[in-house]
BADREN-666216 format. One record per residue: x, y, z of N, C-alpha, C in turn. Coordinates in steps of 0.001 Angstrom, whole numbers, padded with zeros to 6 digits, always signed. Atoms other than C-alpha are relative to their C-alpha. Last residue first. Layout:
<pts>
XYZXYZXYZ
...
</pts>
This chain:
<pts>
+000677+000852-001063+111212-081196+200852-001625-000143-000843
-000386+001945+000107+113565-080275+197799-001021-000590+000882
+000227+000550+001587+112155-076644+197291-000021-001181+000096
+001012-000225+000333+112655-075958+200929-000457-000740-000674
+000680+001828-000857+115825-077604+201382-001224+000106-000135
+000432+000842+001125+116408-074664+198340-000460-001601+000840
+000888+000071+000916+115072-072285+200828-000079-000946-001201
+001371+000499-000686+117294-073145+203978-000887+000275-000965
-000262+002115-000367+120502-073377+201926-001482-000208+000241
+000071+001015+001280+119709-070019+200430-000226-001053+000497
+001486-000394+000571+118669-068414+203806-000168-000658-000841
+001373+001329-000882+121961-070675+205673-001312+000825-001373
-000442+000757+000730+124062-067911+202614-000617-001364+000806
+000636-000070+001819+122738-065242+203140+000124-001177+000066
+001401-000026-000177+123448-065298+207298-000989-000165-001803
+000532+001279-000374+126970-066286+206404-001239-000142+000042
-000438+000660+001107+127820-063119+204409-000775-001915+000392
+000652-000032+001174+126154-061036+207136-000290-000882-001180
+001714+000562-000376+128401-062421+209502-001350-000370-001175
+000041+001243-000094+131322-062131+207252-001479-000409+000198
+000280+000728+001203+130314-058736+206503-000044-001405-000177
+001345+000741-000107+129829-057280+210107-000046-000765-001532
-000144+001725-000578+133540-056610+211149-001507-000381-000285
+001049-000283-000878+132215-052118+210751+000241-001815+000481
-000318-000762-001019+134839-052212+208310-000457+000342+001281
-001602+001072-000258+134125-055077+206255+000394+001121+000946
-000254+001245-000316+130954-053586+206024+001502-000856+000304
+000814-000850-001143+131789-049801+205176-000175-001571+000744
-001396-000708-000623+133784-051678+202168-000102+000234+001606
-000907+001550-000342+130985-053810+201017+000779+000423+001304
+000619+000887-001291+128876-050571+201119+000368-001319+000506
-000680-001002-000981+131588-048838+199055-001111-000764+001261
-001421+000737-000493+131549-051931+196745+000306+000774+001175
-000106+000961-000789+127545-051415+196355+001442-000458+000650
+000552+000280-001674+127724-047762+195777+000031-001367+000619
-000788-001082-001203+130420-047948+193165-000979-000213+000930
-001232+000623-000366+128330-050787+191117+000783+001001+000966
-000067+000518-001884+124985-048839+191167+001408-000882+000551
-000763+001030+000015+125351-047528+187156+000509+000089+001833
-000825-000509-001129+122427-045722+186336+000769-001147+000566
-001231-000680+000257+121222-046493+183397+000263+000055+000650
-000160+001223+000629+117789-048669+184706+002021+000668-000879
-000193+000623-000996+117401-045842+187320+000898-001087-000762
-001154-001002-000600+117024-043181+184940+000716-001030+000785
-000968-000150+000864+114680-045528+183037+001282+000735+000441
-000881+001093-000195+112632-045698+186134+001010-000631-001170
-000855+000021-001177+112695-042181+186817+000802-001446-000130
-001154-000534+000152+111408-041683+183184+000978-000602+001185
-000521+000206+000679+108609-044153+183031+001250+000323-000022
-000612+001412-000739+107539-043058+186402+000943-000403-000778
-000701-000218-000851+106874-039403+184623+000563-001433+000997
-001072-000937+001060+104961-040754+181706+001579+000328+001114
-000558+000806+000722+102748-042447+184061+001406+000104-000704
-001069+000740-001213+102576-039450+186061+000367-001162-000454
-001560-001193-000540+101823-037385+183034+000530-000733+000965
-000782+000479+000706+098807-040385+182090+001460+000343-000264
-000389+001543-000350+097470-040154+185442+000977-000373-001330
-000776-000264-001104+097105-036048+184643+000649-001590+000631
-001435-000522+000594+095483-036895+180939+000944+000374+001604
-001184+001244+000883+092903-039379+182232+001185+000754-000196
-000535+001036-001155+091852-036683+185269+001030-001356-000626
-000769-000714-000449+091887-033529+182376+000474-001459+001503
-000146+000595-001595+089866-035270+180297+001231+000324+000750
+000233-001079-000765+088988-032644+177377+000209-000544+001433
+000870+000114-000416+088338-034863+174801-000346+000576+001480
+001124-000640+000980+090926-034133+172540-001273-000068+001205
-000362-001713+000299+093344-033704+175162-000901+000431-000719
+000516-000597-000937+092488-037481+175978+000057+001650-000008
+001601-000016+000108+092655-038676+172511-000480+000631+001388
+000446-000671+001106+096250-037079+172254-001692+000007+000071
+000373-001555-000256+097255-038301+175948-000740+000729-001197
+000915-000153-000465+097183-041931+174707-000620+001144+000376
-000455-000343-000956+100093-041964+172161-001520+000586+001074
-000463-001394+000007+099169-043992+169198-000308+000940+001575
+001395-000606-000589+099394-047688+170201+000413+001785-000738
-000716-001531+000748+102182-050065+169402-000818+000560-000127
+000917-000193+001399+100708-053080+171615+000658+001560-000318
+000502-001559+000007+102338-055209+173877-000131+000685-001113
+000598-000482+001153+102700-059021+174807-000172+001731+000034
+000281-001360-000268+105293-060569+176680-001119-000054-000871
-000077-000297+001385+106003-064671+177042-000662+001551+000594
-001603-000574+000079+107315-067237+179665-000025+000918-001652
+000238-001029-000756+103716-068629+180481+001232+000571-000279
+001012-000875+000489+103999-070395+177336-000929+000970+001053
-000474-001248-000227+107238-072062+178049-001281+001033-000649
-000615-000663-001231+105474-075113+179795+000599+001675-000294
-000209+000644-001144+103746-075798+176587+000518+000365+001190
-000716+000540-001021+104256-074192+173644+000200-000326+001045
-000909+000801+000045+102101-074885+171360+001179+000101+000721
+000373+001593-000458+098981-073427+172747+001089-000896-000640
-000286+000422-001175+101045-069901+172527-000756-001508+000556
-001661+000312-000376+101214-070200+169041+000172-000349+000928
-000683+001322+001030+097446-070670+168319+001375-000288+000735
+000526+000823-000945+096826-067535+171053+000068-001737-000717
-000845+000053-000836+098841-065472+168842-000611-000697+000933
-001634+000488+000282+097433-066313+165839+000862-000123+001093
+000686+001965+000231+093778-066165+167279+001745-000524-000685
+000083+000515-001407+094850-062563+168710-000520-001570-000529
-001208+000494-000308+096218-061545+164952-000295-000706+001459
-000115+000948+000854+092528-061966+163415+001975-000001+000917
+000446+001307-000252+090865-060251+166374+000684-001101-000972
-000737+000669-000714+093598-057277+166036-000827-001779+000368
-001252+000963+000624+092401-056798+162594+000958-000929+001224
+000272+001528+000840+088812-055819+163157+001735-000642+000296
-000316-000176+001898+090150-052853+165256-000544-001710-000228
-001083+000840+000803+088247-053572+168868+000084+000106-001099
-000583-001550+000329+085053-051297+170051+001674-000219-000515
+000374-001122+000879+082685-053691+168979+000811+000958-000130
-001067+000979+001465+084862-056604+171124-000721+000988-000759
-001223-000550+000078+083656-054033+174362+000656-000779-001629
-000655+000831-000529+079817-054735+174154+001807+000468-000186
+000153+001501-000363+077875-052175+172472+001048-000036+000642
-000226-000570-001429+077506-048124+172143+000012-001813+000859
-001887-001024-000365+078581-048533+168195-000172+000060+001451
-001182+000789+000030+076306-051886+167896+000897+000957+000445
-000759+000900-000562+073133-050317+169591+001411-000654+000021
-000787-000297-001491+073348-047602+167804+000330-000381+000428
+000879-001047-000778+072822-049204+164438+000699+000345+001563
+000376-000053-001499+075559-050787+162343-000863+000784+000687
+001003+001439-000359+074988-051602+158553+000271+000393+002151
+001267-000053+000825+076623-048067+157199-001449-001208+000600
+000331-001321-001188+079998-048644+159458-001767+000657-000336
+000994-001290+000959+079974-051624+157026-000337+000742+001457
+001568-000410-000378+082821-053615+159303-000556+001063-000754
+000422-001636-000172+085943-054247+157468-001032+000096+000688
+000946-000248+000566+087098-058060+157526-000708+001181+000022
+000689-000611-001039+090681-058545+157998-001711+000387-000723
+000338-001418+000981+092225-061004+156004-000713+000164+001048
+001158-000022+000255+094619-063873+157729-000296+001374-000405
+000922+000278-001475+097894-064461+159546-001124-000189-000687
+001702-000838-000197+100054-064117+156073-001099-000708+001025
+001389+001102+000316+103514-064691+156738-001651+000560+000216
+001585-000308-000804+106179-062490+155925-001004-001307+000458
+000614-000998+000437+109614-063845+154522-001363+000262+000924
-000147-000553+001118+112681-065898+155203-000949+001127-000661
+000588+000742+000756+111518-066204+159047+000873+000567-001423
-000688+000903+000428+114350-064889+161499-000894-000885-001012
-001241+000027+000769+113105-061682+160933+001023-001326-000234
-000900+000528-001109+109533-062155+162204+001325-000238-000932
-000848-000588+000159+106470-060149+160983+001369-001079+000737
-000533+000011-000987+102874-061715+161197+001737+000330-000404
-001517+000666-000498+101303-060319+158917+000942-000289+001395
-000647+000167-001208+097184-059132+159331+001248-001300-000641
-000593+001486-000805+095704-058537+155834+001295+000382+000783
+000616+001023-001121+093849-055601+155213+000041-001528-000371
+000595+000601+000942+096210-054099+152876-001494-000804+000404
-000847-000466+001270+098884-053964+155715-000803-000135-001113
+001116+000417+001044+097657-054879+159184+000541+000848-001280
-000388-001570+000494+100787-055746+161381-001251-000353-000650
+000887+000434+000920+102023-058512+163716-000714+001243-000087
+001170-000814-000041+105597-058446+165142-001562-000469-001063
+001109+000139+001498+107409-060924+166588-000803+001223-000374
+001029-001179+000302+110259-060591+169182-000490-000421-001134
-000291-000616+001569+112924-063660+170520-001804+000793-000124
+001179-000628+000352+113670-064821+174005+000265-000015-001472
+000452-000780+001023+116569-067317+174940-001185+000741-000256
+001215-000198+000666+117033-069253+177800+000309+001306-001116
+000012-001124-000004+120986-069992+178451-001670+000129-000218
+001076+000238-000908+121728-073762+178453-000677+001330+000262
+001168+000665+000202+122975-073487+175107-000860-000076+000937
+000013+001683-000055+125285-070715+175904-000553-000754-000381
+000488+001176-000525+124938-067020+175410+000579-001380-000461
+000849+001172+001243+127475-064743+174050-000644-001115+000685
-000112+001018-000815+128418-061191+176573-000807-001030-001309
+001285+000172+000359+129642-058760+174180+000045-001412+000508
-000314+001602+000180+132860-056830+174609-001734-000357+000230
-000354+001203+001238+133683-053744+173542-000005-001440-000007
+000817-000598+001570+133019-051539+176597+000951-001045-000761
-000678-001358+000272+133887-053973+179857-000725+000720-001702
-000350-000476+001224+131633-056176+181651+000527+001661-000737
-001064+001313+000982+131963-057697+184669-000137-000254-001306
-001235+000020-000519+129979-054954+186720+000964-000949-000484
-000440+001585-000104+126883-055062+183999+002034+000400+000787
-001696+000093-000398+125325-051905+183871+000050-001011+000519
-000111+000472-001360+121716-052701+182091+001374+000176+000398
-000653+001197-000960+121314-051355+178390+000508+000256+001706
+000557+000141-001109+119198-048148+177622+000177-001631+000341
+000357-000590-000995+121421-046708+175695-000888-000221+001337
-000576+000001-000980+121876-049321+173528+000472+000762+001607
+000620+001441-000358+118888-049227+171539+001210+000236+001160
+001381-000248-000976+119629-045117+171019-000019-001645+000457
-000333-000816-001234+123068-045978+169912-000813-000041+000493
-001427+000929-001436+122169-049004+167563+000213+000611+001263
+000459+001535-000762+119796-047025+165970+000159-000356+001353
+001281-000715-001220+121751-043861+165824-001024-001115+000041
+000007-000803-001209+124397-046026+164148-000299+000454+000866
-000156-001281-000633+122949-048136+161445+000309+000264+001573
-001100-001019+000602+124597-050659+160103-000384+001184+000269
-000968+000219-000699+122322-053414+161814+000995+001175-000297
+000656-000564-001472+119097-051585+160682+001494-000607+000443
-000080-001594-000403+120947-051158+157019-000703+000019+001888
-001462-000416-000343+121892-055033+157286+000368+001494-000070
-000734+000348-001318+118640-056150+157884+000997+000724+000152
+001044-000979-001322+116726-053872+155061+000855-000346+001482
-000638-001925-000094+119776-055230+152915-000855+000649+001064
-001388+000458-000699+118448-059260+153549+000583+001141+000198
+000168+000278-001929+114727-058090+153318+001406-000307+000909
+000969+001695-000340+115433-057108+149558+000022+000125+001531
-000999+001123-000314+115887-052803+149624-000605-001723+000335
+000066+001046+000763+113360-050733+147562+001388-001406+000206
+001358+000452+000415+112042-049086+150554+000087-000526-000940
+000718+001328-000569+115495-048624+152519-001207-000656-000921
-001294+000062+000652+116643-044807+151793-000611-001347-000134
-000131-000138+001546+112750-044052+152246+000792-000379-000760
+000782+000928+000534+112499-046014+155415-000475+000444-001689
-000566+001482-000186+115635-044794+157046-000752-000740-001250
-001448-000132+000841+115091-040920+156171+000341-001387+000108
+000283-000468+001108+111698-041036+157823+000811-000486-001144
+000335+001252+000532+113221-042859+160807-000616+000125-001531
-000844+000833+000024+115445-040063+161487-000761-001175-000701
-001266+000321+001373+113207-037418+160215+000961-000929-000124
-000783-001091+000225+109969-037988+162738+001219+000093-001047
-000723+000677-000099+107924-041098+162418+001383+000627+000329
-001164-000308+001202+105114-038854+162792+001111-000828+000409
-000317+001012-000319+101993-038027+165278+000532-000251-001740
-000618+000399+001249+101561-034726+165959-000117-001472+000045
+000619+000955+000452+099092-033692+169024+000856-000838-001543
-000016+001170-000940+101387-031485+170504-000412-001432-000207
-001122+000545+000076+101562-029167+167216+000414-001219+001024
-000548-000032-001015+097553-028840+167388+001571-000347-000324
-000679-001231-000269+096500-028985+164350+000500+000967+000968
+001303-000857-000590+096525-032275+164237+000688+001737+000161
-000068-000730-001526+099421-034063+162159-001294+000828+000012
+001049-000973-000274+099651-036744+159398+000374+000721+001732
-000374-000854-000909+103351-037910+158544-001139+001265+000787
+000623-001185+000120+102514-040118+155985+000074+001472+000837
-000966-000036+000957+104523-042917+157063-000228+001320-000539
-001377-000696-000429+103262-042736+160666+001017+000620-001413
+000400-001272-000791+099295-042913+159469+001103+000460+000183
-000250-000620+001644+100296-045773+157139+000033+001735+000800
+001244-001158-000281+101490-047520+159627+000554+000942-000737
+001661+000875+001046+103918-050778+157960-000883+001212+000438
-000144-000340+001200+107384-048804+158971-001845-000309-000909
-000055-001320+000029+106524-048524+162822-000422+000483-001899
+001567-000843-000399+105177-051860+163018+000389+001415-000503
+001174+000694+001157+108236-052927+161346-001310+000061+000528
+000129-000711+000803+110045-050700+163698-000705-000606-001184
+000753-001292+000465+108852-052078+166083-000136+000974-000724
+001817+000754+000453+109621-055913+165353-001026+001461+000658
+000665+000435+000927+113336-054596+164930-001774-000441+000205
-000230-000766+000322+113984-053023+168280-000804+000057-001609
+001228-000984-000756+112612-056089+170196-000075+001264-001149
+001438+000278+000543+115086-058244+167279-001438+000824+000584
+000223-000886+000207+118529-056458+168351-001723-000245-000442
+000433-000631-001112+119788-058755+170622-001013+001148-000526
+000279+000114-001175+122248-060314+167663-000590+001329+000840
-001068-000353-000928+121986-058786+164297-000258-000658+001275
-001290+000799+000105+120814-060295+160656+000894+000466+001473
-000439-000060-001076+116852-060375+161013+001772-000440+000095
-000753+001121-000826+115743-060097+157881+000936+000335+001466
-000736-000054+000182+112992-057000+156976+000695-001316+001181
-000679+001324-000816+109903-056833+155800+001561-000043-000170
-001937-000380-000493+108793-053170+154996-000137-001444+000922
-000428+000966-001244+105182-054033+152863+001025-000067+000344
+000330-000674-001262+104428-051514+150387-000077-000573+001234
-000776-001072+000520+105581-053682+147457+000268+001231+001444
+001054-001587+000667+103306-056443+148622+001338+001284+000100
+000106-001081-001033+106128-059382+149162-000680+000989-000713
+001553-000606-000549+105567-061790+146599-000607+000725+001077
+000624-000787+001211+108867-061682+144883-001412-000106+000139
-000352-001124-000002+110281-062776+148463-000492+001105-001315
-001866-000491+000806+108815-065470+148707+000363+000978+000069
-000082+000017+001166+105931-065763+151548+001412+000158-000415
-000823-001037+000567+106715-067832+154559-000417+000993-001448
-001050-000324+000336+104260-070658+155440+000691+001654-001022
-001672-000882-001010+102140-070671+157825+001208+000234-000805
+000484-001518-000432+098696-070724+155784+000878+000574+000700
+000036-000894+000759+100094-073421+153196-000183+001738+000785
+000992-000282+000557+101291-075857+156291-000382+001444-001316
-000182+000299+001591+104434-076454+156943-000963+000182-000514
-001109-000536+000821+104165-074197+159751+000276-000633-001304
+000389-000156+000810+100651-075916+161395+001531+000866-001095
+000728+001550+000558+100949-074911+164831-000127+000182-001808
+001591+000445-000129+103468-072319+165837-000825-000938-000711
+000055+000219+000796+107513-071587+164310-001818-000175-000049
-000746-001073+000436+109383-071375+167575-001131+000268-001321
+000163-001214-000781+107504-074112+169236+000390+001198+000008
+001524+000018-000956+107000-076573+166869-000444+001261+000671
+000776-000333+000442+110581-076416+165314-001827+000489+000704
+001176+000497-000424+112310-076295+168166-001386+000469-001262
-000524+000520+000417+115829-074717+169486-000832-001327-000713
-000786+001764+000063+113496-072895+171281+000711-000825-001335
+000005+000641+001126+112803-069213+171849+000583-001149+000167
-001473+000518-000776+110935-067865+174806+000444-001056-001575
+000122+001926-000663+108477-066008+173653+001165-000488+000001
-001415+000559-000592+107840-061704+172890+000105-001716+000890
-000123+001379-001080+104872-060798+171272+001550-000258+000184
-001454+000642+000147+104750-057277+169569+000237-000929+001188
+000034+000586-001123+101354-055986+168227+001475-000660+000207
-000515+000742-000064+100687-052832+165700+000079-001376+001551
-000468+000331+001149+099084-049905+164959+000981-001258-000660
-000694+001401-000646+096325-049733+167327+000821+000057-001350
-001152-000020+000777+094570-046345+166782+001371-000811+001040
-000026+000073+001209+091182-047233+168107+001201-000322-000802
+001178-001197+000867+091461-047174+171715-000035-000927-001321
-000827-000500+001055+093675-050010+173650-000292+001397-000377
-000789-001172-000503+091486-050350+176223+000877+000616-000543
+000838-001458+000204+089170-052249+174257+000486+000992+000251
-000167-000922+001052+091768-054868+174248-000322+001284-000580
-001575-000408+000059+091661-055486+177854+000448+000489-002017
+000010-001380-000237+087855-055686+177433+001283+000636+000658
+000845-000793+000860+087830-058395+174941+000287+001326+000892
+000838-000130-000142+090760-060616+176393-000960+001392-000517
+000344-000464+001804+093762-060911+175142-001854+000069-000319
+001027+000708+000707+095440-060152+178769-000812+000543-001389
-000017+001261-001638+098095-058693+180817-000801-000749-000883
+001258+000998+000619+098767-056722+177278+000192-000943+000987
-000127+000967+000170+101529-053672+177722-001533-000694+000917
+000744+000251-000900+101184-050225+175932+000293-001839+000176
+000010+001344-000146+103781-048689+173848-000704-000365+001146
-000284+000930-001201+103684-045280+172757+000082-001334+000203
+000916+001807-000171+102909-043210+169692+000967-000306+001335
+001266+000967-000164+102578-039680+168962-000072-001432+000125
+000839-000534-000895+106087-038653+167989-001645-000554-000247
+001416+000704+000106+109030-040863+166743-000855+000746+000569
+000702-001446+000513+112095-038523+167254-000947-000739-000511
-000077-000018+001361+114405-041877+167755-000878+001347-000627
-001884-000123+000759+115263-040591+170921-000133-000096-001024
-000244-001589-000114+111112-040552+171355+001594+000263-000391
+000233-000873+001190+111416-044068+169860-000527+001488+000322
-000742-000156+000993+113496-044969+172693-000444+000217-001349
-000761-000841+000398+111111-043508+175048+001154+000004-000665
+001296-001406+000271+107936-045438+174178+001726+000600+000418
+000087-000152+001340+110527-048585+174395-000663+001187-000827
-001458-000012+000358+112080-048288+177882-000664+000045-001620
-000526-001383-000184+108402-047510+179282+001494+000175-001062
+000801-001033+000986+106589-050339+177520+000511+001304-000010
+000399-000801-000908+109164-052773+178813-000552+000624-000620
+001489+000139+000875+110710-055727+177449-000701+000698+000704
+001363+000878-000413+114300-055338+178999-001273+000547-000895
+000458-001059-001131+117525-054329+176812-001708-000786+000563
+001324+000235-000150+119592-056455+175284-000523+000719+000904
+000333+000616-001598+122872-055194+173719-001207-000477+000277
+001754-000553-000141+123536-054421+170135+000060-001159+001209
-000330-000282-001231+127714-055095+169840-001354+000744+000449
+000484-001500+000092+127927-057640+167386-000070+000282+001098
-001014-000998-001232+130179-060949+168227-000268+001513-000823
-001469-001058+000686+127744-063609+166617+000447+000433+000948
-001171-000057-000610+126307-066858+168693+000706+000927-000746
-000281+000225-001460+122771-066042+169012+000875+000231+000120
+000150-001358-000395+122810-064564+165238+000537-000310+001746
-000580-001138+000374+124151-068063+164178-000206+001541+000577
-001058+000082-000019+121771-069674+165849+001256+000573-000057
-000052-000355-000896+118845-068055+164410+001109-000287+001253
-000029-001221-000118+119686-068626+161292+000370+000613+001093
-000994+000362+000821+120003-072448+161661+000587+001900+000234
-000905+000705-000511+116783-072391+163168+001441+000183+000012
+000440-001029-001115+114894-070171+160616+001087-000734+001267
-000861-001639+000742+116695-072446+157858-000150+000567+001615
-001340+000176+000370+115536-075724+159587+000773+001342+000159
-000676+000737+001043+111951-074478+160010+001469-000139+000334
</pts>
């Protein structure tokens, strides 16, 4: 829409200081560990296919698409938006127990469309735990304390407590990119020609699947989920085909998100998908797999190095290897030899 548009804009071009960080399952599973989030992870979605979902498990608590945003009704907004089934609810028909919240900060939307997964599971709000202490799974006290202060705020205050908060903000920014031509306090502002991303989330709440998106004015309702009578299935169905072993709800958001992406066109390979999952090791601990749970430690363990990596600020080593170069008389060379490779690859392109 217009508004959404208009909105979104504006946020592009403020001067907040929430950085962008990459779309990564690792960088996000351990910023809600900073946030003291326990039991859940982030898994990412090569495909929406039946037995890529299966892999999920059970406890799916959310989905978070990431698309290239356009200046564009159509393609920002998916098929059908004026329509009754895309459009926005009001705001005095938000389900009470539904945490929608407006999108008022630049960069910060990835951050936002998990914690609105985070806030909508009922399992996280509740704070159930196994009796195992490892096995917890809990929003822990920071976010706890967010979504109670928060729960009778309109969607425009929900924004402006996630922008106003601090340890947020800090943790999100922590795992920004060192940028050699940028100093602290300053905030690089895209262009028009600039691509843009933007984050969605989609949630089951009531059983009905929302799709979540801060630059909309309000929720939108994807569709109702249909329960399966666990009572009406025989063996066959529980030891069936892989879409049996799929939450009802994600089939009703994967037809939303496969809708959207047939409208946009060329930028519809230019999109993420990943799923807010409860933390995989738990079901494997329960079940005693000692080969899943050791792949899932080295997982775990990559995650870290390459988050270590993604902080780590490589500018000094490259100027000292400039340096060592210019000293050794080989940089020019060097410098020239880059620079035919380009030439000779974009004659490439052109021939």
């Amino acid at each position: 829409s217009t508004q959404q548009a208009t909105r979104a804009i504006e946020i592009m071009s403020g001067g907040d200081d929430w950085c962008t960080i990459e779309s990564d399952p690792g960088v996000f599973t351990s910023m809600l560990e900073d946030l003291g989030v326990e039991g859940v992870e982030l898994q990412e979605l090569w495909s929406l296919d039946d037995d890529s979902l299966a892999q999920l498990g059970s406890q799916v608590y959310g989905l978070i698409f990431l698309f290239q945003w356009q200046n564009d009704d159509k393609n920002n907004n998916g098929p059908n938006d004026s329509a009754d089934e895309r459009k926005p609810l009001d705001e005095d028909a938000i389900p009470p127990n539904l945490f929608f919240a407006h999108q008022v900060t630049t960069n910060a939307c990835a951050t936002q469309a998990i914690l609105s997964v985070l806030f909508n599971t009922q399992q996280l709000v509740q704070e159930q735990e196994d009796e195992n202490e490892t096995d917890k799974v809990s929003l822990g006290p920071t976010l706890s304390e967010f979504r109670s202060f928060t729960a009778e705020f309109p969607p425009l205050l929900k924004g402006e407590a996630i922008r106003s908060s601090e340890e947020i903000k800090k943790i999100h920014n922590s795992f920004s990119r060192q940028d050699a031509f940028m100093t602290e306090g300053k905030v690089h502002i895209p262009t028009g020609d600039e691509e843009a991303f933007h984050f969605v989330a989609y949630v089951p709440v009531n059983n009905v699947v929302y799709e979540l998106d801060g630059l909309q004015s309000g929720p939108i309702v994807v569709g109702d989920v249909v329960v399966p009578d666990a009572n009406a299935m025989d063996d066959d169905d529980k030891d069936g085909p892989p879409s049996s072993m799929i939450p009802s709800w994600i089939s009703v958001a994967r037809r939303a998100i496969q809708n959207r992406m047939q409208t946009m066109g060329e930028a519809a390979i230019k999109f993420n998908l990943m799923a807010v999952t409860q933390d995989a090791r738990i079901a494997a601990r329960m079940q005693g797999d000692a080969v899943a749970l050791s792949e899932m430690e080295a997982k775990r363990h990559q995650w870290k190095v390459e988050n270590e990596r993604r902080r780590h600020n490589y500018v000094p080593l490259c100027i000292t290897l400039l340096q060592e170069l210019a000293k050794l008389g080989q940089l020019t060379s060097l410098q020239q030899e880059a620079q035919e490779r380009v030439a000779a690859k974009r004659a490439a392109k052109k021939g």
